[in-house]
C-alpha positions in Angstrom: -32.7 5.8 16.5 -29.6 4.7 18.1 -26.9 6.9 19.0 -22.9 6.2 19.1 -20.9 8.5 20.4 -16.6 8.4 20.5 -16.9 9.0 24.2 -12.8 9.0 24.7 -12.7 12.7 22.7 -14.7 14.4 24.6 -13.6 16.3 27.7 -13.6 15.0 30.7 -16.1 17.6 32.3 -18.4 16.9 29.4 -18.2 13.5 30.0 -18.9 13.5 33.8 -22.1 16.2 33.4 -23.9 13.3 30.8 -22.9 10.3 33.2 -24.6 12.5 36.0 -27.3 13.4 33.7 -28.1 10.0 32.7 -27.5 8.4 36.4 -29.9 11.2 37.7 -33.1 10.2 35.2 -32.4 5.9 35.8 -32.4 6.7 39.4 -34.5 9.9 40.7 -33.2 9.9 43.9 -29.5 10.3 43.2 -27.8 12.5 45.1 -24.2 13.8 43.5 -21.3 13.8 45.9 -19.5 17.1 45.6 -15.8 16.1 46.3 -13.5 14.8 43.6 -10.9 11.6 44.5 -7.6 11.8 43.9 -7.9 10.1 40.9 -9.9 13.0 39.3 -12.9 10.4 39.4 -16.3 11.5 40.6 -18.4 9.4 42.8 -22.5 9.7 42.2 -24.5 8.0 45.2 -28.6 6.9 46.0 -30.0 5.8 48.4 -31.6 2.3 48.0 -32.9 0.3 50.7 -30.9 1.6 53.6 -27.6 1.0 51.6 -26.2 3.1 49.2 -25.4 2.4 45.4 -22.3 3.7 43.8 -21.5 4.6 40.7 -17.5 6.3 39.8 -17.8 8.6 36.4 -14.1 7.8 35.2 -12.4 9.3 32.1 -10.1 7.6 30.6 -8.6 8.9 26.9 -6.3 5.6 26.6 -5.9 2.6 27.9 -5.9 1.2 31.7 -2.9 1.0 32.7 -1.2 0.2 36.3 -2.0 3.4 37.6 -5.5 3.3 36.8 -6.1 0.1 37.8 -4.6 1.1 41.6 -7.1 3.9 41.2 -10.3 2.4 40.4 -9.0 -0.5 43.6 -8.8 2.4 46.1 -12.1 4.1 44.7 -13.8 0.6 45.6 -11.9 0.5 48.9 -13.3 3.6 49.9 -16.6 3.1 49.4 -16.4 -0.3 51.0 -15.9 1.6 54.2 -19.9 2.9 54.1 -20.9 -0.8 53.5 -22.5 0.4 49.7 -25.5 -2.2 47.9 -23.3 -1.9 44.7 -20.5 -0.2 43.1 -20.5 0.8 39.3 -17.8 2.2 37.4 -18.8 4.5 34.1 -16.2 5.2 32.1 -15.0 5.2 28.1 -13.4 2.4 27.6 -15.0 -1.3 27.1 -12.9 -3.6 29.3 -10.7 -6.7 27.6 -11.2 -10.4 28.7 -8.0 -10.0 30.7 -9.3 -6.2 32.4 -12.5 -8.1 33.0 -10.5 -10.5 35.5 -8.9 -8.4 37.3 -12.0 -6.9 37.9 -13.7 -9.9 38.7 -11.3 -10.5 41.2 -12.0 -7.5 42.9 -15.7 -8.3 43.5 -14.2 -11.3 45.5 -13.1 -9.3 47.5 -16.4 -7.5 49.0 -20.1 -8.1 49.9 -21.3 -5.7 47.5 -21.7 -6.0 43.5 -18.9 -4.5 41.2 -20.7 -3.7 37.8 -18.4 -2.0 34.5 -20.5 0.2 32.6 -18.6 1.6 29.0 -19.6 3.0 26.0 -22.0 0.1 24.9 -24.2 0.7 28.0 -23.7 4.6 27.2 -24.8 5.0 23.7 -27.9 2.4 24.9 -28.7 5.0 27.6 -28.8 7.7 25.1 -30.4 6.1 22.4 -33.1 5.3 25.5 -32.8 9.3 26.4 -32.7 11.2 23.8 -33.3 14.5 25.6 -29.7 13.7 26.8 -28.2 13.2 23.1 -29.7 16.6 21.5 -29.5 18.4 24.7 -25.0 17.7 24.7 -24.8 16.6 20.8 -27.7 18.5 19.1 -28.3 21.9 18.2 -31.0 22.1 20.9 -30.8 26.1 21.4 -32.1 26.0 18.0 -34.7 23.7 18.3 -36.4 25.4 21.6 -36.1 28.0 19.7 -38.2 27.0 17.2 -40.6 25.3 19.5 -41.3 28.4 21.2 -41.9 30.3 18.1 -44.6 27.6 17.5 -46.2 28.2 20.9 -46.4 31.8 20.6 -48.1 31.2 16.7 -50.3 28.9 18.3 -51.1 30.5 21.9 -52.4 33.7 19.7 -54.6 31.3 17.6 -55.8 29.9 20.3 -57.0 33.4 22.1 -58.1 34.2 18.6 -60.8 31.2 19.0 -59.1 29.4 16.0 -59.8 25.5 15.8 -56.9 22.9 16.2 -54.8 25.5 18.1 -55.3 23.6 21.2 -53.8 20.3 20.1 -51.0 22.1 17.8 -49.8 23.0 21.6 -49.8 19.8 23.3 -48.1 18.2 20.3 -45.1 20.9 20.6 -45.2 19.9 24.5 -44.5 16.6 23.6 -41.3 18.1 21.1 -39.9 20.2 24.3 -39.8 17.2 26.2 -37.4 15.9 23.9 -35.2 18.4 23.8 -34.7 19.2 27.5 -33.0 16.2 29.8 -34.0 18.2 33.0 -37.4 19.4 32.9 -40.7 18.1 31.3 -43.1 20.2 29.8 -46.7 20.6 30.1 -49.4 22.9 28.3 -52.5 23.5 29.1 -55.6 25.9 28.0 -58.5 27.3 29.3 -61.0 30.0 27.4 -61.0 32.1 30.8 -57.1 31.4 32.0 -55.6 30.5 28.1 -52.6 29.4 27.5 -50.1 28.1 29.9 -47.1 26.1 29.6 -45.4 24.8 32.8 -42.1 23.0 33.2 -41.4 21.1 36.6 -38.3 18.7 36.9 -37.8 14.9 35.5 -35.4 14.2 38.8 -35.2 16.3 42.3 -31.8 17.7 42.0 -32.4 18.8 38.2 -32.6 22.5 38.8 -29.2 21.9 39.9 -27.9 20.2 37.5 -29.3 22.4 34.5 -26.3 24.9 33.2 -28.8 27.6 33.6 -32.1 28.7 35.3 -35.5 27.1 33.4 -37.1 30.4 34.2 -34.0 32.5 33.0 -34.4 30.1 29.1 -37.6 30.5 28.9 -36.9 34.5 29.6 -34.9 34.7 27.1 -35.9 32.1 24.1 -39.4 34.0 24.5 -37.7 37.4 24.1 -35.6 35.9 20.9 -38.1 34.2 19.0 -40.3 37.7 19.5 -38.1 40.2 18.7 -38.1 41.8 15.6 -41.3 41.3 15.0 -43.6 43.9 12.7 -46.9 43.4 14.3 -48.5 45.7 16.9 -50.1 43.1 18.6 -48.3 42.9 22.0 -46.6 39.4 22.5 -49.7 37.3 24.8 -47.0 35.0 26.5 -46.0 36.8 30.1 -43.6 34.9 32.5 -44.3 34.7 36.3 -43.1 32.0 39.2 -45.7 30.0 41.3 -45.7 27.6 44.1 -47.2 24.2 43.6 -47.4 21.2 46.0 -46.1 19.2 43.2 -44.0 18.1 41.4 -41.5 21.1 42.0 -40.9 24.4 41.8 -43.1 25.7 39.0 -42.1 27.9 35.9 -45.6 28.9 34.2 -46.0 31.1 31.4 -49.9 32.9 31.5 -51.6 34.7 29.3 -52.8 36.9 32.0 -50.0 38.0 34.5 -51.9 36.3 37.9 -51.3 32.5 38.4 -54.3 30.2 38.6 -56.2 29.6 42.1 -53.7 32.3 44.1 -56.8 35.3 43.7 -59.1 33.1 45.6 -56.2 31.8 47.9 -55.7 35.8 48.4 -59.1 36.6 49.3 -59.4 34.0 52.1 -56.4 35.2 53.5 -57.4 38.8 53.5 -60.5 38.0 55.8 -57.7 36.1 58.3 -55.6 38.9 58.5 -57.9 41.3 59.0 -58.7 39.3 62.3 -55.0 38.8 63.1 -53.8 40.6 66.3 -51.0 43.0 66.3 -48.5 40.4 68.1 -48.9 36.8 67.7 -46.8 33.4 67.8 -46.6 31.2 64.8 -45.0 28.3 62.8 -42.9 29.0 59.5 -42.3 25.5 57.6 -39.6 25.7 54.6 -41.8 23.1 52.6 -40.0 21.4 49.4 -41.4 20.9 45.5 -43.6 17.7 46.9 -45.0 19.9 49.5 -43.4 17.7 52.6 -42.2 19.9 55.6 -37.8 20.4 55.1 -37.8 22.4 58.6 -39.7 24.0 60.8 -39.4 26.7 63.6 -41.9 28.8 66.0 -41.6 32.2 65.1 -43.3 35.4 67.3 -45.1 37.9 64.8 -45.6 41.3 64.0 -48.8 42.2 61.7 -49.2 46.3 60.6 -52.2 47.5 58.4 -50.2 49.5 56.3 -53.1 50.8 54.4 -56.9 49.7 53.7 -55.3 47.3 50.8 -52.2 46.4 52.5 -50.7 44.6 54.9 -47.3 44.1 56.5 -45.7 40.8 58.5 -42.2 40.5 60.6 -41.0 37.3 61.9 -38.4 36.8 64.0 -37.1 33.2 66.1 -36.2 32.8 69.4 -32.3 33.6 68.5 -33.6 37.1 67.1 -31.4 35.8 64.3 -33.5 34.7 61.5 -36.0 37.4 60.3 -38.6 37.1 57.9 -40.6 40.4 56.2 -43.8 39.7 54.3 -45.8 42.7 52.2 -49.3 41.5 50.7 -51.2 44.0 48.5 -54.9 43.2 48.0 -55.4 45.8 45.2 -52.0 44.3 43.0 -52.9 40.6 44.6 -49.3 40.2 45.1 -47.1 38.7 48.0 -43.5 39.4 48.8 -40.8 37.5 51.1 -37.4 39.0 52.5 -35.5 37.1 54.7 -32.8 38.2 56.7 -30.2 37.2 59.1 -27.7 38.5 61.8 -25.6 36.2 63.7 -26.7 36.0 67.3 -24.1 36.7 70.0 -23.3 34.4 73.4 -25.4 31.2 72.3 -24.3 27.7 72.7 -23.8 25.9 68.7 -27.1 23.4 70.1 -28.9 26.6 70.6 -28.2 28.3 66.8 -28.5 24.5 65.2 -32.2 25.1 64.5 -32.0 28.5 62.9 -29.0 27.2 60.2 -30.6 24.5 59.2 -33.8 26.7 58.9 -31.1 29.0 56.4 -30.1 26.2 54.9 -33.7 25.4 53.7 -34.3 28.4 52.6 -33.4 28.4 48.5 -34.9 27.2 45.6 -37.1 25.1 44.8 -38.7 25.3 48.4 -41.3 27.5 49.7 -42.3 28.9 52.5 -45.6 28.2 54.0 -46.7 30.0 57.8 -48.9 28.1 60.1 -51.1 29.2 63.0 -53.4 27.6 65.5 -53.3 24.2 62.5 -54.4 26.8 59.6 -52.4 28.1 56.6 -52.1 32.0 57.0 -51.5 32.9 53.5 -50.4 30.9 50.5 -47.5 29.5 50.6 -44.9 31.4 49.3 -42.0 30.0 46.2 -38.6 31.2 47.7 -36.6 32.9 44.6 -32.6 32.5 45.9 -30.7 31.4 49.2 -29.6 33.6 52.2 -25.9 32.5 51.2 -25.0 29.9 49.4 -22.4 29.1 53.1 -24.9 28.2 55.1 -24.2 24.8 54.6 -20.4 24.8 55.5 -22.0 27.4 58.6 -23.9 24.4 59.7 -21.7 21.7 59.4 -19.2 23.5 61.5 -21.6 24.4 63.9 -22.6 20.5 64.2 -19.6 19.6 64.7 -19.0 22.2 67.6 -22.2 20.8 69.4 -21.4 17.0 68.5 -17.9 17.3 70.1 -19.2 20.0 73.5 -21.8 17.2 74.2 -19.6 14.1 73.8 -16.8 16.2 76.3 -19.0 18.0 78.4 -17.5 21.1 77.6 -19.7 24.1 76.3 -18.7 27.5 75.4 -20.5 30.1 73.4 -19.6 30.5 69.6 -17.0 32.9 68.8 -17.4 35.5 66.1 -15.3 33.4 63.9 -12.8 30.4 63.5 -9.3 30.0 62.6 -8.8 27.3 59.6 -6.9 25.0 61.6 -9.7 25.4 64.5 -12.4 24.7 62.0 -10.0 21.6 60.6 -9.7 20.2 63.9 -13.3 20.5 65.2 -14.2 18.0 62.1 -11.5 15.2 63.0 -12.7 15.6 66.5 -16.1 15.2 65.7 -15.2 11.7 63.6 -12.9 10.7 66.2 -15.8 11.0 68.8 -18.2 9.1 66.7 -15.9 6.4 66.6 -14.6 6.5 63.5 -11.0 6.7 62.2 -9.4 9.7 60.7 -6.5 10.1 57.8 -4.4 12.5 57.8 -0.9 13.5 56.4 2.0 14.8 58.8 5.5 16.0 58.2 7.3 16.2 61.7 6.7 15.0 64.9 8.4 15.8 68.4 7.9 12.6 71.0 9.9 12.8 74.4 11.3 9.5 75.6 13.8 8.0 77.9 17.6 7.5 77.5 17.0 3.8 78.4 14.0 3.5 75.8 16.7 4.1 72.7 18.4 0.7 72.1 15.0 -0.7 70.9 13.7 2.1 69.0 17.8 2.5 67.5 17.3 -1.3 66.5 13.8 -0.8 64.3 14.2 3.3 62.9 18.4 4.6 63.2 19.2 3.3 60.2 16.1 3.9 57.8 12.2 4.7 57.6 9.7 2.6 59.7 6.1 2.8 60.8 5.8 4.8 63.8 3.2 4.4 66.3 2.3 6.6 69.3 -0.6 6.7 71.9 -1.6 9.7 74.0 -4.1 12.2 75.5 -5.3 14.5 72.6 -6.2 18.2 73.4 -8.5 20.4 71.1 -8.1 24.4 71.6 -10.9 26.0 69.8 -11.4 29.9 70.4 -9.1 29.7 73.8 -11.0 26.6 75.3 -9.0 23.5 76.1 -11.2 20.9 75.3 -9.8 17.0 76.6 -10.7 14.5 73.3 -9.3 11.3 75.2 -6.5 8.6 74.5 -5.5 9.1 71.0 -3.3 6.3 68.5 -1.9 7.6 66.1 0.1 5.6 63.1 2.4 6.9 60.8 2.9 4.7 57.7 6.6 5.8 57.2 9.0 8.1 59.5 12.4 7.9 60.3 14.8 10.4 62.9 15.6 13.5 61.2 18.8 13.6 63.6 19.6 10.7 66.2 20.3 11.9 69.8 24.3 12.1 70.9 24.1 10.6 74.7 26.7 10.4 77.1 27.9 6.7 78.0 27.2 7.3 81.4 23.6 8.7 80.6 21.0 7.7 83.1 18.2 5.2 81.8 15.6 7.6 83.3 16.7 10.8 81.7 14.3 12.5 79.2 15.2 12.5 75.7 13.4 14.5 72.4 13.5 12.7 69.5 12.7 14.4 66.3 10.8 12.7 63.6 9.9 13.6 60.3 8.0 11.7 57.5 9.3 9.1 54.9 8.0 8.0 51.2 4.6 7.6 52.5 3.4 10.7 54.9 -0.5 9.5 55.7 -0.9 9.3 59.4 -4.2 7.5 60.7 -6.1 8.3 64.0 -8.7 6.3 66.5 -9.8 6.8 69.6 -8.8 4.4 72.3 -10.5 6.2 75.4 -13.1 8.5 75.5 -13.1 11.7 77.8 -14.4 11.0 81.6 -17.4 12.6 80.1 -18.2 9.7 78.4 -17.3 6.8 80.1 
């Protein structure tokens, strides 16, 4: 059945979560860029063939007017900067015959293809996805609801040896899959195991994407459609986690509370570890849904026999900074993971780089999986939440410290912590370095000239705003290091003399003169690098 939706009245967060949604499940390997343009537009990018495809979610309640139009230009010129396959704007309006060519003359403009996707290409996408449409439009609590009171009728039919049971339950798979843009739905049963139903996600970054948890729903729909009931028969449906090579992390709801496979897995580690000696060296792999190795780092190991049934393993890396605790329990056949860290002191950023992006692995959906001499130790183990969800802005800051010492040749250990401005610096650096040029807004700006030097700068700037441009050596200070960047151009769009030197008449053409500047209309200042440090010629 198609579906029409009045996409201009609905908010614009609503409207940017479907577009996401819907981009996400027509392209798997999206990956959704976190930082919103001026223009309140959000910018969704895959990888395809080497390049990248684009698309801009873009709300717009009326029509498109001058200023959206300059918008939805700049949004195209920014993205022409990474040299993108294609650029596609998603948005709620259909475009006229005179919006379409302005638009087409855009796409004269670059290499790449411009595409306009509005609300006829959206309600074809939902009609084509309907998990999408009852999951935003329809009363889809409701519905799992009532799904999940069907699988609990028919999981105890099924344990009760009751015919048709068994295909009652894949047909209501079939229904969740429907209802549920995120995750699909499997069920499968087994007279020793029974029932089991286990979601896994339709697109890598859906666990993400979903407002809450799969596990946390199915938590609490199972508790909901139970509850009040008369019977004394205890509920059969039990909720545990389990790794799985594939597809991802794995939400499975047994009969029994043990997952499938992991008592055997357990019993062939036992016999390992009961060989293991006290101190040992070994790799830890952070391993994602797919089973393909994220990160990996040698570890040196500690193994303790707590008691006849359990046993006890600490990790640590060679920073002493990332430590790992793992408790297995024969009797309970049950592992556990704690992970820990503590910032190491006096090592250079190239040194730590391994460890954070080790912490940055470790979250959900990955797992952690511990190899020695080419041999898994002990089942791989489902990670349930991340160290800190800063790891990521730790690592990138980090990267940037050790991108910018080897470039310069200057090293120094970390400090404990950096100033904002520090921090802010380091990244322009780092671009800078790489070659690339850096925007940046100013508002004053002292430069020291030469009494002689006035008559042409008077001629261009006295009386008015002008662009300014200015070339020098740039310095970076970062935790009381002076760090030499090289010859740096800088261009202000618009400045003008926030007071005009008085000068003698008699002045010599050689004396030194401070010149105050601040910024006009337009404050954006760009930077490039015209010389590299010594270091790097």
């Amino acid at each position: 059945m198609s579906q029409h939706v009045d996409w201009k009245s609905i908010s614009p967060e609503l409207f940017e979560a479907i577009c996401s949604t819907l981009v996400s499940l027509l392209h798997p390997e999206t990956r959704r860029i976190d930082s919103l343009g001026s223009d309140d537009g959000r910018d969704i990018a895959f990888a395809r063939l080497g390049a990248q495809a684009v698309f801009q979610v873009k709300h717009i309640p009326g029509r498109l007017d001058k200023l959206r139009k300059r918008q939805i230009a700049a949004a195209i010129g920014k993205a022409a900067d990474n040299s993108p396959a294609s650029w596609s704007l998603i948005t709620t309006i259909e475009p006229t015959p005179e919006v379409m060519d302005w638009f087409s003359s855009l796409a004269e403009r670059y290499p790449f293809q411009l595409s306009w996707h509005g609300p006829a290409w959206l309600d074809a996408q939902l009609t084509s996805h309907p998990a999408v449409y009852h999951y935003f439009f329809g009363n889809s609590l409701a519905e799992f609801q009532r799904v999940f009171r069907t699988i609990i009728t028919e999981s105890r039919s099924f344990a009760h040896g009751e015919s048709g049971a068994s295909e009652k339950l894949n047909a209501v798979a079939n229904q969740l899959n429907d209802l549920d843009p995120y995750y699909a739905f499997g069920i499968s049963t087994d007279q020793n195991s029974g029932v089991s139903l286990t979601a896994w996600p339709k697109y890598p970054s859906a666990q993400y994407d979903r407002y809450e948890d799969i596990e946390s729903t199915i938590r609490g729909l199972t508790s909901a459609v139970t509850e009040g009931e008369t019977t004394t028969e205890p509920p059969h449906l039990g909720i545990i986690s389990t790794s799985s090579p594939a597809p991802s992390k794995r939400i499975t709801v047994f009969l029994p509370n043990k997952p499938a496979g992991l008592v055997d897995q357990l019993a062939l580690s036992f016999s390992r570890l009961h060989a293991l000696p006290d101190h040992f060296h070994c790799s830890v792999r952070i391993v994602d849904e797919l089973g393909r190795i994220r990160v990996g780092l040698p570890f040196e190991g500690h193994f303790r026999q707590r008691t006849n049934n359990s046993f006890e393993i600490t990790l640590k890396d060679s920073t002493e900074g990332v430590g790992l605790t793992i408790n297995i329990d024969s009797v309970k056949e049950t592992i556990t993971l704690q992970c820990n860290y503590s910032t190491p002191k006096l090592l250079l950023a190239g040194a730590l780089l391994p460890s954070l992006r080790f912490l940055n692995d470790y979250r959900s959906p990955n797992s952690v999986a511990i190899w020695m001499e080419n041999e898994l130790l002990i089942p791989t183990i489902p990670i349930d939440e991340a160290i800190s969800e800063d790891t990521g802005r730790l690592l990138s800051l980090v990267s940037a410290v050790d991108d910018v010492q080897q470039a310069t040749g200057v090293y120094f250990v970390l400090p404990e912590r950096f100033e904002p401005d520090e921090a802010r610096d380091l990244y322009m650096a780092q671009q800078l370095l790489a070659g690339r040029t850096v925007n940046t807004k100013w508002s004053k700006l002292s430069i020291t000239s030469t009494a002689g030097a006035l008559t042409s700068l008077a001629g261009s700037i006295m009386h008015g705003s002008s662009q300014l441009l200015s070339d020098g050596e740039m310095m970076l200070r970062v935790a009381g290091n002076d760090i030499p960047i090289g010859i740096v151009r800088r261009l202000m769009a618009n400045a003008r003399v926030t007071k005009w030197p008085d000068l003698d008449s008699d002045i010599a053409p050689d004396t030194p003169v401070r010149i105050e500047f601040e910024a006009g209309t337009d404050n954006t200042m760009t930077l490039s690098l015209l010389e590299k440090p010594a270091t790097e010629q």
